[in-house]
DODREN-321882 format. One record per residue (C-alpha): residue number from 0; x negated, y, z negated. Coordinates in pm, 1 decimal. Example, Ala and Ser with C-alpha at 12.3 -4.5 7.8 and 13.67 -1.06 7.14 Angstrom:
2
@k=0; X=-1230.0; Y=-450.0; Z=-780.0
@k=1; X=-1367.0; Y=-106.0; Z=-714.0
***
This chain:
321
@k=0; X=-1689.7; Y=-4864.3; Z=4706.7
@k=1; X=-1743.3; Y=-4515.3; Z=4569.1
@k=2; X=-1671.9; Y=-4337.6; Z=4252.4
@k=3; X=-1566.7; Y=-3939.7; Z=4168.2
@k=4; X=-1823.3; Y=-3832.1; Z=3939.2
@k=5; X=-1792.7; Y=-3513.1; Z=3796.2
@k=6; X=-2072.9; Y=-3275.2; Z=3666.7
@k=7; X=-2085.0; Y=-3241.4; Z=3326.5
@k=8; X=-2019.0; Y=-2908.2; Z=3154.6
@k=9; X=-2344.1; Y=-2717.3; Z=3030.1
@k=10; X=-2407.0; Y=-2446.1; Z=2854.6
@k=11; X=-2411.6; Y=-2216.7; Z=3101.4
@k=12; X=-2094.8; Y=-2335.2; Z=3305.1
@k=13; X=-1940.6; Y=-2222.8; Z=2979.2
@k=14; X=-2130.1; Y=-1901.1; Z=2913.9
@k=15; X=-1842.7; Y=-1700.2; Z=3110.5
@k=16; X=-1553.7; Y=-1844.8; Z=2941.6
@k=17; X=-1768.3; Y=-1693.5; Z=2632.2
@k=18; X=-1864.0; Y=-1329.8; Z=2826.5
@k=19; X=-1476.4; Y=-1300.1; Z=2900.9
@k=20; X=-1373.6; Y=-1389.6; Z=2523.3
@k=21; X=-1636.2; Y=-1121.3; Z=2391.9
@k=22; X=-1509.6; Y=-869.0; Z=2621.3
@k=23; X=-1175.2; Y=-960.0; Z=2478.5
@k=24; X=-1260.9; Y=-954.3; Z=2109.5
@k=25; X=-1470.5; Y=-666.0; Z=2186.6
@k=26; X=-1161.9; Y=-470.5; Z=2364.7
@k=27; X=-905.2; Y=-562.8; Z=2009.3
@k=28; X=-1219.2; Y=-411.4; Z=1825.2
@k=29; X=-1146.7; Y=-81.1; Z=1999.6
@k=30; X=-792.4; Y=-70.4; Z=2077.6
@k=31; X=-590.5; Y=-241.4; Z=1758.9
@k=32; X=-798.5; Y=70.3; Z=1522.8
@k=33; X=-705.9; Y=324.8; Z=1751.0
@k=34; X=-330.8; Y=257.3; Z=1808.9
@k=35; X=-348.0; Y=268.3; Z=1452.4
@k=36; X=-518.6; Y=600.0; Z=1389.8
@k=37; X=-307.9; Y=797.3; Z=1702.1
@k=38; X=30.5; Y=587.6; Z=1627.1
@k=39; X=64.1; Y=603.5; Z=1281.8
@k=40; X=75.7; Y=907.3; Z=1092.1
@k=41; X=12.1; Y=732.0; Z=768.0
@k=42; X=-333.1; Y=628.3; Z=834.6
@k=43; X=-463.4; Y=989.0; Z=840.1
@k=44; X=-288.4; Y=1111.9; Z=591.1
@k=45; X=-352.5; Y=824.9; Z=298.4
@k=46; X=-673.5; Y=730.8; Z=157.6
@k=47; X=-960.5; Y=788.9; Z=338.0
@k=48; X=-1116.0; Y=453.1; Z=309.3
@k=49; X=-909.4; Y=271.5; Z=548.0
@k=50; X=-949.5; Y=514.9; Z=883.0
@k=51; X=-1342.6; Y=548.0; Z=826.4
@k=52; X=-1328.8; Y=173.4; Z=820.8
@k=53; X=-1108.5; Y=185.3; Z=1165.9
@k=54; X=-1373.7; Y=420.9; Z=1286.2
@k=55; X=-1673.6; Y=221.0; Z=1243.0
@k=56; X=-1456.9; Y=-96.5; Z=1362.6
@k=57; X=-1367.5; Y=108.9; Z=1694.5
@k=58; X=-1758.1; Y=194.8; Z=1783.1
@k=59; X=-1892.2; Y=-121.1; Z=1718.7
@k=60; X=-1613.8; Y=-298.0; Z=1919.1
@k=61; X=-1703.9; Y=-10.6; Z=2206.6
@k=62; X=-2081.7; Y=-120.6; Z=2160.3
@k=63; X=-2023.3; Y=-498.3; Z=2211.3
@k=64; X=-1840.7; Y=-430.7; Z=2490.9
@k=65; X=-2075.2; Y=-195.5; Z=2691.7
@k=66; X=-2400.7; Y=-443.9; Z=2583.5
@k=67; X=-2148.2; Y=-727.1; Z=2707.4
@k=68; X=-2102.8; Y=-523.5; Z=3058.7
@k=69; X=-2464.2; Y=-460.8; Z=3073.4
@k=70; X=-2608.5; Y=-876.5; Z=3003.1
@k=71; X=-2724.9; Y=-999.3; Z=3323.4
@k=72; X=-2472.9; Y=-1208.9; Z=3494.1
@k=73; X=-2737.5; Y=-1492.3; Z=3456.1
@k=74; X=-2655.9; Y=-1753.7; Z=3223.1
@k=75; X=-2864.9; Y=-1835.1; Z=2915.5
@k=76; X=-2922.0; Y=-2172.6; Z=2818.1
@k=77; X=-2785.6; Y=-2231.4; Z=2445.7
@k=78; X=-2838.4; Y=-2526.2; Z=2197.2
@k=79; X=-2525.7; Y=-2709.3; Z=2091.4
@k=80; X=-2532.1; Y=-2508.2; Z=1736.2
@k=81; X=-2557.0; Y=-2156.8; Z=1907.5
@k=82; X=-2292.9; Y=-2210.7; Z=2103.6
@k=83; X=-2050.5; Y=-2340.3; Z=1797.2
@k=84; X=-2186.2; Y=-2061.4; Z=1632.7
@k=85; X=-2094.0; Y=-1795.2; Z=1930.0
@k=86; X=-1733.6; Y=-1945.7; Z=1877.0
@k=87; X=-1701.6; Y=-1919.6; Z=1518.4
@k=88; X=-1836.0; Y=-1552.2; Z=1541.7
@k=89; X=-1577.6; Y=-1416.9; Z=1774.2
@k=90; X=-1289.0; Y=-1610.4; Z=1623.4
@k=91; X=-1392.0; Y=-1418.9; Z=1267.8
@k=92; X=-1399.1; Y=-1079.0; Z=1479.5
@k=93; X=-1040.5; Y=-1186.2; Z=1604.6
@k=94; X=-978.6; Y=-1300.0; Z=1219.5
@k=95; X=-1123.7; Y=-930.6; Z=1146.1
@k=96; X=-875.4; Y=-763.7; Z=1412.1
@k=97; X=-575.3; Y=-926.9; Z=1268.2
@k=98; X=-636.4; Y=-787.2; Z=924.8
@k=99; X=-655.7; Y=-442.6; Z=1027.2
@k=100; X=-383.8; Y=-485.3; Z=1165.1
@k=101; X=-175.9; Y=-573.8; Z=865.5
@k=102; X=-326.6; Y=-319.7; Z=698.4
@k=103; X=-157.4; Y=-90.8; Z=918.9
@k=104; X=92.0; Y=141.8; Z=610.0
@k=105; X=453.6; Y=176.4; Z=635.3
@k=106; X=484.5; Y=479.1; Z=683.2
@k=107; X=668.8; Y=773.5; Z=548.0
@k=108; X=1063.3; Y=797.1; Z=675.5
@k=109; X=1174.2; Y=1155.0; Z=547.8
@k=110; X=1527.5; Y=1050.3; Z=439.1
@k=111; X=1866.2; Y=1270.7; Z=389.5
@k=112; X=1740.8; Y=1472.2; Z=105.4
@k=113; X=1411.9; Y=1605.6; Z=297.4
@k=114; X=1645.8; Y=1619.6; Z=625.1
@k=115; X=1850.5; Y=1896.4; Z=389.9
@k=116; X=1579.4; Y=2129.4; Z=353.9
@k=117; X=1199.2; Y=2184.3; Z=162.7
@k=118; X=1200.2; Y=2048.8; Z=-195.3
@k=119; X=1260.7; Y=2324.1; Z=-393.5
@k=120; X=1115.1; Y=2410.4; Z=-768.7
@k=121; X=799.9; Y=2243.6; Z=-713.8
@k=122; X=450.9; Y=2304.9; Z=-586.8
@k=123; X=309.7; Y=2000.5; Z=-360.7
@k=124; X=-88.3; Y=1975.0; Z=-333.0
@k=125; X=-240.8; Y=1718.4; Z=-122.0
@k=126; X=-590.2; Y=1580.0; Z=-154.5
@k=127; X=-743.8; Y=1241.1; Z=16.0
@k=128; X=-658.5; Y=1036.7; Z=-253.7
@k=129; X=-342.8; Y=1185.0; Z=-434.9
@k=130; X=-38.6; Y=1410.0; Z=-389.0
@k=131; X=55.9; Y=1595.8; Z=-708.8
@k=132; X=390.8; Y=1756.1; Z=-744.7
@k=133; X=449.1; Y=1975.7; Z=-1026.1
@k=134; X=714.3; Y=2231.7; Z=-1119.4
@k=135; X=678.0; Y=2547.5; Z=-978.8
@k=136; X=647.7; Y=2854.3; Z=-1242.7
@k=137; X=666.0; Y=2596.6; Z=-1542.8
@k=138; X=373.1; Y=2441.9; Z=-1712.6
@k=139; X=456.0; Y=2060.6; Z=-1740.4
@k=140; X=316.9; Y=1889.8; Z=-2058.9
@k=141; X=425.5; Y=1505.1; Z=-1960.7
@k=142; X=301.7; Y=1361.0; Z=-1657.3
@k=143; X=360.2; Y=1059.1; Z=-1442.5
@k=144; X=55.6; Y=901.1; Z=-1237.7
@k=145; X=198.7; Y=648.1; Z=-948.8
@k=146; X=108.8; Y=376.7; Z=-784.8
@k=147; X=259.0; Y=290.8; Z=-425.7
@k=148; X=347.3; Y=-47.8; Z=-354.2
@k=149; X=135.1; Y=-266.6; Z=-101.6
@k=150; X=113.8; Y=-55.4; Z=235.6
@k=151; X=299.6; Y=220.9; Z=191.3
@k=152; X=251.7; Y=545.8; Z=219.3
@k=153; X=233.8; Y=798.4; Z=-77.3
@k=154; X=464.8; Y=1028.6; Z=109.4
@k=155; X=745.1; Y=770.7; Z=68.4
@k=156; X=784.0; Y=832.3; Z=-256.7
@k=157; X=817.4; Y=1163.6; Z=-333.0
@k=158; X=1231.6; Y=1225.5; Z=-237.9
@k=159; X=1257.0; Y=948.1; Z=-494.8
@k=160; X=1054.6; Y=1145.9; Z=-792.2
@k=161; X=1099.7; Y=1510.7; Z=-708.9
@k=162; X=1390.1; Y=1499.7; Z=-946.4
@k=163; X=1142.3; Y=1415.7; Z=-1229.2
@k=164; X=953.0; Y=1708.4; Z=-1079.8
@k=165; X=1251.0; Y=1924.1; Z=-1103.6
@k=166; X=1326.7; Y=1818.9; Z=-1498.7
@k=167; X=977.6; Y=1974.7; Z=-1562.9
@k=168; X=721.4; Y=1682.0; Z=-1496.2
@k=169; X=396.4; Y=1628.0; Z=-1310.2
@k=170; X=397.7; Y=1396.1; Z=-1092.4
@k=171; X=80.9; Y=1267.0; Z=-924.9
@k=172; X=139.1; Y=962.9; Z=-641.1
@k=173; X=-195.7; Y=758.0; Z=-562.5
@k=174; X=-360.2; Y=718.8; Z=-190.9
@k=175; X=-454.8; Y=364.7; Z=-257.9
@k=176; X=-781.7; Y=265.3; Z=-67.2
@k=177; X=-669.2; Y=10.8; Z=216.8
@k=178; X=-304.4; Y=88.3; Z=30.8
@k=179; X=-387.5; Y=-196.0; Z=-232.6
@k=180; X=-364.2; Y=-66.2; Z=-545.9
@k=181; X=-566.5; Y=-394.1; Z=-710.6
@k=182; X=-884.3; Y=-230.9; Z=-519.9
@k=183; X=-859.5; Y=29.5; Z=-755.8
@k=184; X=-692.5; Y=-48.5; Z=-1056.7
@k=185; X=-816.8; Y=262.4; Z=-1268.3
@k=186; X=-746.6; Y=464.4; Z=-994.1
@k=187; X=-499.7; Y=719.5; Z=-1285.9
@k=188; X=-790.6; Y=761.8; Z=-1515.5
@k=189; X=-905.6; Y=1031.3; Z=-1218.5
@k=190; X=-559.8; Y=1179.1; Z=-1180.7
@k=191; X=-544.9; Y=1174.2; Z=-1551.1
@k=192; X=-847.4; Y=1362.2; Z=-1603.6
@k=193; X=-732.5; Y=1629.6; Z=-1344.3
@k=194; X=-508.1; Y=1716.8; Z=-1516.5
@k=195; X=-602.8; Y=1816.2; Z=-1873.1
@k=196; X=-319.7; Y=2073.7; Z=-1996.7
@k=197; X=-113.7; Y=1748.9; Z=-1976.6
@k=198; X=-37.4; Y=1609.9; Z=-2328.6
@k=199; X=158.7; Y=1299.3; Z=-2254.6
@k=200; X=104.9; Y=1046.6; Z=-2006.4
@k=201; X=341.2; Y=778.1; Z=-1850.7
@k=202; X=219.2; Y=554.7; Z=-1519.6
@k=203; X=440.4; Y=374.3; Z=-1307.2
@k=204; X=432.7; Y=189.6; Z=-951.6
@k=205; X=628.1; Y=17.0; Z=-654.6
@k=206; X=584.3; Y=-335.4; Z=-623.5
@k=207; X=220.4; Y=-430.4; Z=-643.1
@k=208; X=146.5; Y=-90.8; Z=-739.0
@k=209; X=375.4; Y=-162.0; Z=-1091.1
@k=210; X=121.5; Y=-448.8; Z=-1135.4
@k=211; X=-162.1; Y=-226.0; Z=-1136.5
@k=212; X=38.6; Y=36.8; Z=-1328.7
@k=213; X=97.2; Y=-235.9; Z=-1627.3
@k=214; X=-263.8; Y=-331.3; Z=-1648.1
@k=215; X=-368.0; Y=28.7; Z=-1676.7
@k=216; X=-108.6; Y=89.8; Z=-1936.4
@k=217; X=-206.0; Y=-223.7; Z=-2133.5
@k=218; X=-560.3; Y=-114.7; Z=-2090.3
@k=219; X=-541.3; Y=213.1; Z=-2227.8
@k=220; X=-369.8; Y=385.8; Z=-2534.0
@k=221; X=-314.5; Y=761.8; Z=-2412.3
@k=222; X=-14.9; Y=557.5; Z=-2186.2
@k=223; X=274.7; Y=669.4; Z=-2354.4
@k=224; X=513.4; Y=522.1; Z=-2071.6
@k=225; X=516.0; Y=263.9; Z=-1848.2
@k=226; X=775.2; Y=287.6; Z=-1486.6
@k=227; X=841.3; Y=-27.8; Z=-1300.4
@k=228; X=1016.1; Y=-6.3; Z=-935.3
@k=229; X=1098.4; Y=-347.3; Z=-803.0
@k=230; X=762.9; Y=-462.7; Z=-1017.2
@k=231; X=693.5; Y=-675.6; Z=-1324.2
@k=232; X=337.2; Y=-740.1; Z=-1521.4
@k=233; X=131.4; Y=-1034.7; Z=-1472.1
@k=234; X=0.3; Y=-1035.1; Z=-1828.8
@k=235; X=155.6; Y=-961.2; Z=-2181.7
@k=236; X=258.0; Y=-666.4; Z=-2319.7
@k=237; X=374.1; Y=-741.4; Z=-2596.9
@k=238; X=139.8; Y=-660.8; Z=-2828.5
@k=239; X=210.0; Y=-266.9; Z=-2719.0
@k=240; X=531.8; Y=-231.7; Z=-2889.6
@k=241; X=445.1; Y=244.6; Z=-2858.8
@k=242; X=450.8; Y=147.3; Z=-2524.1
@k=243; X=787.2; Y=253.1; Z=-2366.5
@k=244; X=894.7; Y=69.7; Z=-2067.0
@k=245; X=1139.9; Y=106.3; Z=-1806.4
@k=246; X=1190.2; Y=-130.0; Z=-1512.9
@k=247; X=1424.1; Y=-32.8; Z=-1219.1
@k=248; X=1500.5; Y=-327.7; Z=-1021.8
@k=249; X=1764.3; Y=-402.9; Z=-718.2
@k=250; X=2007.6; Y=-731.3; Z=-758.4
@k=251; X=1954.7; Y=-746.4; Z=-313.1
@k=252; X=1562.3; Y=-736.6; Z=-384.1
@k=253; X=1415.8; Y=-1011.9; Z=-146.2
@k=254; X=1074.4; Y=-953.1; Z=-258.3
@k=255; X=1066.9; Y=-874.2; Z=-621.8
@k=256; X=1364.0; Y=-1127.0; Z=-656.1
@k=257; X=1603.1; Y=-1066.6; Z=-983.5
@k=258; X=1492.9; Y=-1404.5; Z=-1108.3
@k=259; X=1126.3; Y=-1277.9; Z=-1133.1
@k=260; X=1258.0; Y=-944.3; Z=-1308.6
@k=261; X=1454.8; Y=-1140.8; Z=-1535.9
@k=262; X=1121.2; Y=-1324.6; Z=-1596.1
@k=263; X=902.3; Y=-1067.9; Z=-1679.8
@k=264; X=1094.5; Y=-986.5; Z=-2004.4
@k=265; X=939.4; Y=-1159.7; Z=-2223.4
@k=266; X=626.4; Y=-992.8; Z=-2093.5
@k=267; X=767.0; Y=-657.4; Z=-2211.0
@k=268; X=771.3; Y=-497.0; Z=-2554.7
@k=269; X=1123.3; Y=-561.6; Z=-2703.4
@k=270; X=1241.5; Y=-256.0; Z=-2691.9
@k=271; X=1172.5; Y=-228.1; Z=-2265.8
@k=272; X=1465.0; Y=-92.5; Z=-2093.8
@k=273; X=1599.5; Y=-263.3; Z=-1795.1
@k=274; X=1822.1; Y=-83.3; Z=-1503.7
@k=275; X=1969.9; Y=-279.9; Z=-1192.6
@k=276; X=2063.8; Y=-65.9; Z=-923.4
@k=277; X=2360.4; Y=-291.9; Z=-776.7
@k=278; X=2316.0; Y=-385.5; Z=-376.1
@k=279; X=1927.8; Y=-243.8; Z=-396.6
@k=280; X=1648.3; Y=-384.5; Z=-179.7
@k=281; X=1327.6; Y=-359.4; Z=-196.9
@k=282; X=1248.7; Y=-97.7; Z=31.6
@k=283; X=1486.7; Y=138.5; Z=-127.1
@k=284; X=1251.6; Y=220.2; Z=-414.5
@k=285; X=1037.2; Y=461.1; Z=-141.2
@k=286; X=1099.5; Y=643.5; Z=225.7
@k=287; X=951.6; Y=394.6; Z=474.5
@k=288; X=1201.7; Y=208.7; Z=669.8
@k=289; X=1326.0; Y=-192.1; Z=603.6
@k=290; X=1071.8; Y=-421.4; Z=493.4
@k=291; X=973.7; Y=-757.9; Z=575.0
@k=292; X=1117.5; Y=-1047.0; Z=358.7
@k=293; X=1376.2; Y=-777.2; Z=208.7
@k=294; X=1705.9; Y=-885.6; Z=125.2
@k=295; X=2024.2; Y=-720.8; Z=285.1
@k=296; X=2112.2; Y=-403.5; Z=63.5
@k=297; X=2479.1; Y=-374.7; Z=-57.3
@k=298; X=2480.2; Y=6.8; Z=-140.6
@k=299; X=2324.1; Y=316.4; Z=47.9
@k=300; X=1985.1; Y=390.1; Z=73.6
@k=301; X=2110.4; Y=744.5; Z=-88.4
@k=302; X=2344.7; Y=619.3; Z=-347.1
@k=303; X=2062.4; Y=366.0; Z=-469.1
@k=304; X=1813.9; Y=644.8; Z=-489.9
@k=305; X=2028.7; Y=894.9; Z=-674.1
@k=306; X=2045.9; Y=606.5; Z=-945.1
@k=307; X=1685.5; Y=536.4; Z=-990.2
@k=308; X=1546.2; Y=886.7; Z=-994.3
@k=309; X=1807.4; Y=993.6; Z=-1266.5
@k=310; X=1695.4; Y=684.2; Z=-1445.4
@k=311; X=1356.9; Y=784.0; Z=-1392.6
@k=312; X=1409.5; Y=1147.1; Z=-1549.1
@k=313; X=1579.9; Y=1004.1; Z=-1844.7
@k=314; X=1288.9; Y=783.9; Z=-1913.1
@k=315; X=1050.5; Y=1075.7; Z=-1882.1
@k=316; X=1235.3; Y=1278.8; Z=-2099.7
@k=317; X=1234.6; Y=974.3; Z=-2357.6
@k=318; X=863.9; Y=881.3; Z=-2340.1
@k=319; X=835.0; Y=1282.9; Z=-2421.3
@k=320; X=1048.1; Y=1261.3; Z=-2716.8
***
């Protein structure tokens, strides 16, 4: 009577389960940062910290995969440890490939008012890591320095504050590196120092950029104002009762919920100011399209818009005063 007996697996029965897994991990190296530099407009066109690090992603992937090609088809014998280690290598380049890929910005949606024609009474300049808008012919004296929320591209919010422009403000929007404003948290002291005919200072942010906004304001006394879309501070303020505040919030916000708006309060000097635009998401606070996690808006994307930037002007002309 006879048994089966089968061979046992060695190391190099498993080396090309390992050469075809490189290959693979080498191949979402290359393509997953080029999709994102050809397909999405927003890469380019943000900070420049985030396509330089698709670059270098893209040739080493492109190296792997040629030295990959190139190893001779004959298999090497590997120690148990290598070979756990081999596995735990490419499953962090995988790990690595998945995170560019969320880094990947929402980008910039031109909405009805850009559809209508150029923005008028205002000069746009565009550098790699800010856009400033500022009214043409007349010599602003207030600024605002912005911070866009997680993601999204700079662009997106401009519709929403060329109003302020048009009342007479500077405006200067951030290109967040990796579009993570807590990378950079001082990121206004540059656009702040660009700008040195400016006499009054207010900074303001989207979402996680708002959190990064508060800390700079609480941080530094030549903040006059502080602007809060869909955003709330994750320490005190308090103690900054010069500080004027204005959060703009949405009662359909899935993200930045109007339970955690109601809870920042008593973060806020006393005296904050607190508008809810009725039916507003997240996502309306900036050009880029729905969001993830949003709730389902009960007003216009136009309507809600038209309220926050005129609430936004009258703050600016307040924190002036």
């Amino acid at each position: 009577m006879s048994s089966l007996q089968h061979a046992p697996t060695t190391p190099s029965t498993r080396r090309p389960v390992l050469h075809w897994v490189s290959l693979a991990c080498a191949a979402a190296l290359v393509l997953v940062p080029v999709a994102m530099l050809t397909g999405n407009p927003a890469v380019l066109g943000g900070h420049p910290l985030l396509p330089a690090l698709l670059v270098v992603a893209a040739v080493v992937g492109l190296a792997w995969g040629v030295l990959e090609l190139r190893r001779r088809r004959k298999a090497r014998q590997r120690g148990k440890l290598r070979s756990v280690g081999a596995w735990a290598g490419r499953i962090a380049i995988l790990g690595l490939v998945a995170a560019l890929a969320w880094l990947n910005p929402f980008a910039y949606q031109p909405g009805s008012a850009a559809e209508a024609g150029p923005m008028s009474d205002l000069t746009v300049t565009e550098t790699p890591t800010a856009i400033t808008m500022a009214p043409d012919g007349v010599p602003a004296t207030t600024g605002l320095v912005f911070y866009p929320g997680a993601r999204v591209d700079a662009a997106a919010y401009q519709e929403i504050l060329a109003p302020a422009v048009d009342a007479g403000f500077l405006v200067v929007i951030l290109k967040e590196p990796l579009g993570l404003s807590l990378l950079d948290g001082n990121q206004a002291r540059a656009a702040i120092a660009d700008n040195p005919d400016i006499t009054t200072w207010a900074v303001g942010g989207h979402s996680l950029g708002g959190v990064s906004a508060s800390t700079f304001a609480g941080d530094n006394a030549d903040v006059s104002g502080l602007l809060l879309y869909a955003s709330y501070p994750l320490a005190t303020l308090r103690d900054k009762p010069d500080l004027a505040v204005l959060s703009v919030s949405g009662t359909a916000d899935g993200l930045s919920t109007p339970d955690k708006i109601d809870a920042s309060r008593g973060l806020l000097p006393a005296d904050s100011e607190f508008v809810v635009v009725q039916g507003g998401v997240h996502a309306f606070f900036g050009s880029y399209g729905p969001q993830p996690g949003d709730g389902e808006p009960g007003i216009s994307a136009d309507a809600a818009r038209d309220q926050i930037s005129a609430a936004t002007v009258t703050f600016l002309q307040r924190v002036t005063q």
